[in-house]
C-alpha positions in Angstrom: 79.8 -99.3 -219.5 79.1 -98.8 -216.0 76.8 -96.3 -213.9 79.3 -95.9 -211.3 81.2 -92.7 -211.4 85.2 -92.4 -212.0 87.2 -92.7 -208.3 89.6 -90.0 -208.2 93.3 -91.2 -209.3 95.0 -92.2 -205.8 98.3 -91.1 -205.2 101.5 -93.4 -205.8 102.1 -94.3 -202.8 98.5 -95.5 -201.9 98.3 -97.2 -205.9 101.2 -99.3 -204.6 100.3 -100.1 -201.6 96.8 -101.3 -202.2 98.6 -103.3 -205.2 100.7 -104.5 -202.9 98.5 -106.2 -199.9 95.9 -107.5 -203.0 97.2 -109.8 -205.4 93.5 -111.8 -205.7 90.8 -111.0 -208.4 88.3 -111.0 -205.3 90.3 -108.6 -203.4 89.8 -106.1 -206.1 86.2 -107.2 -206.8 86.0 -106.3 -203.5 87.4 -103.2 -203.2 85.8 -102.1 -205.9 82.4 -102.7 -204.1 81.2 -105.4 -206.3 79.0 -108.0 -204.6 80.7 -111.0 -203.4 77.5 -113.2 -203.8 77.7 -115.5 -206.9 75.0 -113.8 -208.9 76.2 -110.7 -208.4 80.7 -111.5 -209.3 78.5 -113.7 -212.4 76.4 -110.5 -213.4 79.9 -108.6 -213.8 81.8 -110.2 -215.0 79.1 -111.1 -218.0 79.6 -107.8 -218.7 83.1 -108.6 -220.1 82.8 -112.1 -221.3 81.6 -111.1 -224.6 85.5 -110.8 -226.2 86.7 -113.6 -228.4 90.1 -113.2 -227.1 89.5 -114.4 -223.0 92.5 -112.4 -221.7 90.9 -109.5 -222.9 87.9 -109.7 -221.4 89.3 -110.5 -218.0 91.7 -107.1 -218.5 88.7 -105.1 -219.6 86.8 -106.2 -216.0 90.0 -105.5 -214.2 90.1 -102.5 -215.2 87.0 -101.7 -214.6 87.7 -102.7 -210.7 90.5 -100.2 -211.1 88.9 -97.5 -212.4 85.8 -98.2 -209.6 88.7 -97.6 -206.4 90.8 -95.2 -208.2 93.8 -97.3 -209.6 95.3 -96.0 -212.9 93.8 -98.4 -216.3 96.5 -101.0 -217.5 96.6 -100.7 -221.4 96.6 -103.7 -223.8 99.5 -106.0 -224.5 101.8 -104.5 -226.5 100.9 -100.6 -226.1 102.4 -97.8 -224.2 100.8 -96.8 -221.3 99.5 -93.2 -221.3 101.1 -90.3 -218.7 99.9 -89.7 -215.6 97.5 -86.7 -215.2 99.1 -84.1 -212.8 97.0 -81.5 -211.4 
C-alpha cells in the first residue's frame, strides 16, 4: 500500500523506548515522516478510512506508521501475534 520501503526491525530496547516517550498519533505520524500539514495527515490517513469497522482502519494506518520507523505490526483483536524474526 505504500511506496515507502520496510525500516529495518529496531531492537527491543529502542521499540520500547520510542513507545515509551510517544504515546500521541502525531508523534508517530511524525516519526514516521508523514507531513504534519493538514492535507498531507488527511491524504493518509484516506488511505485507511475505507473499512467499515473504524478501529480497523485507524490500526491498519498505525501500523503503517510502524512499519515506516521500524516498529514490529500489532495484529488484529483477538489474534496471536506472530514471532519475532531473529537474524
Amino acid at each position: 500500500m505504500s511506496e515507502i520501503p520496510d525500516a529495518p526491525l529496531l531492537d527491543p530496547e529502542t521499540v520500547a523506548r520510542i513507545e515509551r516517550e510517544n504515546s500521541t498519533v502525531g508523534q508517530y505520524e511524525r516519526l514516521a515522516g508523514i507531513g504534519q500539514s493538514h492535507a498531507e495527515r488527511l491524504a493518509f490517513w484516506l488511505k485507511y478510512g475505507k473499512h467499515p469497522d473504524g478501529s480497523e482502519s485507524i490500526r491498519l494506518a498505525m501500523n503503517e506508521c510502524r512499519r515506516r520507523i521500524g516498529l514490529p505490526q500489532r495484529p488484529p483483536p483477538g489474534t496471536k501475534a506472530k514471532p519475532r524474526r531473529t537474524k
